[in-house]
N, C-alpha and C positions, 0 to 999 in steps of 0.2 A: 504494500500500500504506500503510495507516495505522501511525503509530506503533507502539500496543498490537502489531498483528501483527509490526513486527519486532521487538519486545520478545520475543514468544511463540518467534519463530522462532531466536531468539538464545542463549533460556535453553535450549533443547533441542540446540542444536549444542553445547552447549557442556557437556549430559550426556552428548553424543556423542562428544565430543574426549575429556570424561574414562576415558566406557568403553574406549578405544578404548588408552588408557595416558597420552596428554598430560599433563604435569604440570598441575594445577588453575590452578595460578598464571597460567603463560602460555595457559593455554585461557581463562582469563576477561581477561587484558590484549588477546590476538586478540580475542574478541568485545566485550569492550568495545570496541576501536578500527572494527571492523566497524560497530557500534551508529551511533557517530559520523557515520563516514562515508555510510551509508543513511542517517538521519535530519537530517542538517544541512550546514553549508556546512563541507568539510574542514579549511582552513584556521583559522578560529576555535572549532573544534572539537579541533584537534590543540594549540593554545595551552592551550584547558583541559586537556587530556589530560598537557600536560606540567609542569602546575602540581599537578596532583594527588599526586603520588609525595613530592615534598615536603612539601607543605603538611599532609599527612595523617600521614606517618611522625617528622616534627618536632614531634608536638603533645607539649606539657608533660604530659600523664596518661599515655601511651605510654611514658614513661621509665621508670616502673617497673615494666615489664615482662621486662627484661634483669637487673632489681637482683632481682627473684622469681628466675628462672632462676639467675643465677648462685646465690643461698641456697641452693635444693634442689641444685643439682649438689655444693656444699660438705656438707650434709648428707649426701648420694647416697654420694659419696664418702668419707666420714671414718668410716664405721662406725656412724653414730645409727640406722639402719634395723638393724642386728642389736642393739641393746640396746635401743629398744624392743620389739621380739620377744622377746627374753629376759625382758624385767621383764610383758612381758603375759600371757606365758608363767604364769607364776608367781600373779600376778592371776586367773588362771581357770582356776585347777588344783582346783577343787572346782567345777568349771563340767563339764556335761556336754559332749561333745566341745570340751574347753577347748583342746587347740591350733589347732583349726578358730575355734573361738572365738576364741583369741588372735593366730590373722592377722587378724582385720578388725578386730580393737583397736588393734594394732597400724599397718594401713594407717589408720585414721580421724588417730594419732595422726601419721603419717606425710605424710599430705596437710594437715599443717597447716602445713609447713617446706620443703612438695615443690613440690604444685600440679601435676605431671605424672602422668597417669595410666600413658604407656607405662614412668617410671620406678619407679613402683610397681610395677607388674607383675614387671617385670623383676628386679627385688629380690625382692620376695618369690618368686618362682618357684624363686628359689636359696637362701633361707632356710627355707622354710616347707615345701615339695614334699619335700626328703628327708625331713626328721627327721620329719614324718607317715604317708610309706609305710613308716619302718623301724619304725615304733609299730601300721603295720596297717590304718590308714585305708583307706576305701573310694578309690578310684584319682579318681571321676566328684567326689564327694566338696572331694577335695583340689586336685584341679586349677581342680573349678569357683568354690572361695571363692578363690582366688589371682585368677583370669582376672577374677570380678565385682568382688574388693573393691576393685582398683587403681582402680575408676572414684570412688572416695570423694574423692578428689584435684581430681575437676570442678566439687566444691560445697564441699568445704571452704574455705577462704581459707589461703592466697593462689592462688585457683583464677586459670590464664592465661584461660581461656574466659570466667568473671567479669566480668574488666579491662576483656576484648576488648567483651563485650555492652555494660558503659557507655560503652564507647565511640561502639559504632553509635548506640546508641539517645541518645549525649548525654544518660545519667542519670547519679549522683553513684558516682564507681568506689568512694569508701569504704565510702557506701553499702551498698553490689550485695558488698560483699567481707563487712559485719558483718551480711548476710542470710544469707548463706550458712551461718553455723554453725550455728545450729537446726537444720535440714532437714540438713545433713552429718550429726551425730549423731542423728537419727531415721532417717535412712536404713541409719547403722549399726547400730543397735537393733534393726531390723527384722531386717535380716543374721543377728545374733548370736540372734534370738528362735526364726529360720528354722531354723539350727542345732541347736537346743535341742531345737524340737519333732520334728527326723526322727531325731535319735541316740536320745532317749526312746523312740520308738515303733519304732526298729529299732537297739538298739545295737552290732550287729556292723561300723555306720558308721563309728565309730569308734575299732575294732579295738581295741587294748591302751591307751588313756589314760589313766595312772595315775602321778600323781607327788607325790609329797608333800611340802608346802611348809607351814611355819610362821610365822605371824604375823612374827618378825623377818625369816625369809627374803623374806616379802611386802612388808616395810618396808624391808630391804637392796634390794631389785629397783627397789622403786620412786622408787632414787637415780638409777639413771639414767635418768627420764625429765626430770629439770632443766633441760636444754639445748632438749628443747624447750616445754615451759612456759616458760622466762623468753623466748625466743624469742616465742614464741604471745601469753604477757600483754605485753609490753615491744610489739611491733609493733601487734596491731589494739587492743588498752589504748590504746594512744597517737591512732590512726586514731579508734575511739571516743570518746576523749573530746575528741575536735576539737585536740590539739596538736600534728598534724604531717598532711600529706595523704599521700594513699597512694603517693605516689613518694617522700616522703620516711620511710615508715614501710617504703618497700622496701632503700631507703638503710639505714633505723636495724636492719630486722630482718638484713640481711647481713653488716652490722657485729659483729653478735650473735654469727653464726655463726661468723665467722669469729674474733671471741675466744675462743669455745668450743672451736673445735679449737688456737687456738693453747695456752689452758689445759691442755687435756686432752693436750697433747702428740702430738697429730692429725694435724697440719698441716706440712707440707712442703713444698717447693719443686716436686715431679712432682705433687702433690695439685694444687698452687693453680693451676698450668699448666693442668692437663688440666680442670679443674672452667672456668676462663675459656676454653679453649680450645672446650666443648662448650657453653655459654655462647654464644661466638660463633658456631659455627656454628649455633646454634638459631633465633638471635634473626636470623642473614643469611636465614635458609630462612622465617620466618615475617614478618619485615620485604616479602620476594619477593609472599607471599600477600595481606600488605596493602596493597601497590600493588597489585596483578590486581585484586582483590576490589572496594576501593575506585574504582579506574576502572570497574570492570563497573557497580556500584553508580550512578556518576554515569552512565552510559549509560541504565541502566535509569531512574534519576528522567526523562531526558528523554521517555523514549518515552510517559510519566505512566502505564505498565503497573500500579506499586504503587497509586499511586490508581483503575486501574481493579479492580484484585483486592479492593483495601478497601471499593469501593462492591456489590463480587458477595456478599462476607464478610457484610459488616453488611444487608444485602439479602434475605439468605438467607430464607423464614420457619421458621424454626429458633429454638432456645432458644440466646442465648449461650453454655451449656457444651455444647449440643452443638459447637455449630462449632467451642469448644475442642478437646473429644474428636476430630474429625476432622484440625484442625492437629494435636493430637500422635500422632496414626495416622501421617499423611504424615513427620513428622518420624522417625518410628522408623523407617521403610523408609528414610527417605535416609541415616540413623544406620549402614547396615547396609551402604551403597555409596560416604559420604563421611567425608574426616574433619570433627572437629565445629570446627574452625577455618572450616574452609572453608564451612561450613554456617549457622553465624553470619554472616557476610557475604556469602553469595548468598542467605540467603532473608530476612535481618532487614528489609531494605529494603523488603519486598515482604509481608512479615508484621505487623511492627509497628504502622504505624500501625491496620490493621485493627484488632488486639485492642485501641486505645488505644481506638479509637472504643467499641466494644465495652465498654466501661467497665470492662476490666481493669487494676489494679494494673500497674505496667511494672516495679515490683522483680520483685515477687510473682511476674509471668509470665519475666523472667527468670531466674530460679532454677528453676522448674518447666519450662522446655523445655529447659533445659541438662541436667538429669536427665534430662530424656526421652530427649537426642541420647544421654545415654549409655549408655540402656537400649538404643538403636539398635544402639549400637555391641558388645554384646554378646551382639545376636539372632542364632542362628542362621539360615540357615546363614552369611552373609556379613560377619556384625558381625566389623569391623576390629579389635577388641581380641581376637577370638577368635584372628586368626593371629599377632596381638605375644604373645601367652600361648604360642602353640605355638612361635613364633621362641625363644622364652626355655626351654622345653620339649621339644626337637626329640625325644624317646624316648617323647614321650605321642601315642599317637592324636588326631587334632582330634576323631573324634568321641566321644571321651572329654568335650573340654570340653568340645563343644556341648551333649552330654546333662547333663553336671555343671553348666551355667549358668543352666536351666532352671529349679530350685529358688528360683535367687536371682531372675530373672527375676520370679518371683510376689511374693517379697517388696519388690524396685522396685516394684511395680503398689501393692502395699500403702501403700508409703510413697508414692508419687504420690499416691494416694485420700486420703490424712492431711493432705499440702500441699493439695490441694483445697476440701476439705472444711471444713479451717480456716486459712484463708489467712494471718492474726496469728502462726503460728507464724512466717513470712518473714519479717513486716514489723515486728514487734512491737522490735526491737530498733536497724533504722534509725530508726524514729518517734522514738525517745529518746537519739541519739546527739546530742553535745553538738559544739559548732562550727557 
């Protein structure tokens, strides 16, 4: 049996394992260790295998991946997600469906201090959800901008998925983190544009929204959005302009955070616990992933399976964006049956070099497939943010948000076709980063 084949026969058991319930983690350490032992001699095989867990979870970039986590869980915690809500509130109160509006203002503004998309959700489900049904809002409406905008968290900076991609790919994590923010606010634009155009043309969508706010009250609200602007400018300000890297801009932006609520009188002793405590657990269950993953990973280099995929890819006689459009078709069905961790390192290995060959941009294309996974992720019927929205929702039909994510659904495609089309909105901003 040739390599390629047990490469072929491995990645499917191991869709197997996951369908089946297997944690991802240990379904891709069994198959990577399986990979091994079909493929080579056990013993020097099992040497690599056991250098891998360290050598890979010890790298100096990986470290600011726990100093991101614990920031958002300190924000998560300390109340910054209901005052921005409130001040955006306020901001798009002469905005047609402006509370619908003002949750994805609010989420864009929210993933910039978070980087989790199931803590966004989760937040906003229990901010945003009542005071919209008791104002009138359409039900599909309200559930669906909750459920879609939480994914604004996976492109804005300090997105975890970001980190993760320069890591696979060994491109620059600051980078991959100051691409992201164009394409984060266009994606929100879109949202908030998608909005605008169904309440107009049907405004019983958003029932009673009517509140009156004057210029001071607009200027009083917009006190509290400080904590995260100086947060936001103080950490990728500093990444941007080459004075600290991005583990140490995860250091400076936590620091931040954490004077803020000591400031604001926030901060407490069951706060700081439980924010390190979820912390830890996050980063022990995603450290798990990155040993699996990463051994699967080196299993599959050997079988030289990626290099046979990248010579079928670039082989194809096809127009390079087609065979784009086809990777990001595949990508969104697996968006809809994996999470996007896991997803970054079982298929980057086996993706990547194809689109390098391919002559695409490797910021550019990672920014635009992280969006995709997380269009995936909120396709019906199976998109996994669809049941974190209902987990946080348990009184809403799911098929509420299925039909309510739909909308936003179009406007993602929208904003994909915009990063397409003109790719310098990604890149335009790493090209000029100083350092």
């Amino acid at each position: 049996m040739s390599p390629e084949t047990i490469g072929i026969i491995a990645f499917f058991a191991l869709l197997a394992l996951i369908i089946i319930g297997m944690p991802i983690a240990f379904g891709m350490i069994l198959a990577g260790l399986a990979v091994f032992w079909a493929v080579g001699d056990w013993g020097p095989m099992l040497a690599v295998a056991g250098m891998i867990p360290f050598n890979k979870v010890t790298q100096y970039t990986f470290t600011c991946v726990p100093l991101f986590v614990f920031m958002g869980n300190l924000a998560f915690r300390s109340g910054i997600a209901k005052d921005l809500y409130a001040s955006a509130r306020l901001w798009t109160a002469k905005i047609r469906g402006g509370l619908a509006q003002a949750t994805c203002l609010s989420n864009a503004f929210f993933g910039a201090i978070s980087g989790s998309t199931i803590a966004a959700t989760a937040t906003f489900s229990k901010l945003a959800v009542p005071e919209m049904e008791q104002l009138g809002y359409d039900r599909r409406l309200t559930v669906g901008c909750v459920a879609a905008a939480g994914t604004f968290a996976s492109v804005i900076p300090p997105s975890i998925n970001v980190i993760l991609y320069g890591m696979i790919t060994e491109q620059s994590v600051g980078k991959m983190l100051i691409a992201g923010v164009v394409p984060g606010l266009i994606i929100a634009f879109c949202y908030m544009v998608s909005i605008w155009i169904r309440v107009r043309r049907d405004p019983s969508l958003a029932g009673d929204d009517t509140i009156s706010a004057s210029f001071k009250d607009v200027l009083r609200a917009s006190k509290l959005l400080w904590p995260v602007v100086i947060t936001f400018v103080v950490m990728l300000g500093g990444i941007y302009m080459g004075i600290f890297t991005p583990t140490e801009g995860g250091a400076v932006g936590a620091f931040v955070v954490l004077l803020i609520c000591i400031f604001t009188r926030r901060l407490s002793w069951g706060l700081l616990w439980d924010s390190l405590f979820d912390t830890a657990k996050t980063i022990a269950s995603l450290y798990v992933i990155v040993v699996g993953t990463f051994l699967f990973s080196a299993s599959f280099a050997i079988t030289r399976l990626p290099n046979a995929v990248g010579v079928w890819l670039t082989g194809l006689p096809a127009h390079p964006l087609l065979i784009l459009m086809l990777i990001m078709m595949v990508y969104i069905v697996l968006g809809a049956i994996m999470d996007t961790t896991a997803m970054l390192f079982l298929t980057l290995p086996v993706i990547f070099p194809a689109t390098v060959q391919l002559g695409y941009n490797p910021i550019w294309f990672g920014i635009l497939i992280i969006h995709v996974f997380e269009i995936g992720m909120v396709t019906p019927p199976y998109g996994l943010s669809l049941f974190a929205a209902k987990a946080s929702l348990p009184d809403v039909d799911l098929t509420d948000i299925m039909s309510g994510v739909i909308p936003f659904i179009l406007a993602d495609i929208a904003s994909m076709v915009v990063l397409i089309a003109f790719p310098s909105v990604v890149t335009f901003l790493p090209d000029l980063m100083m350092g």
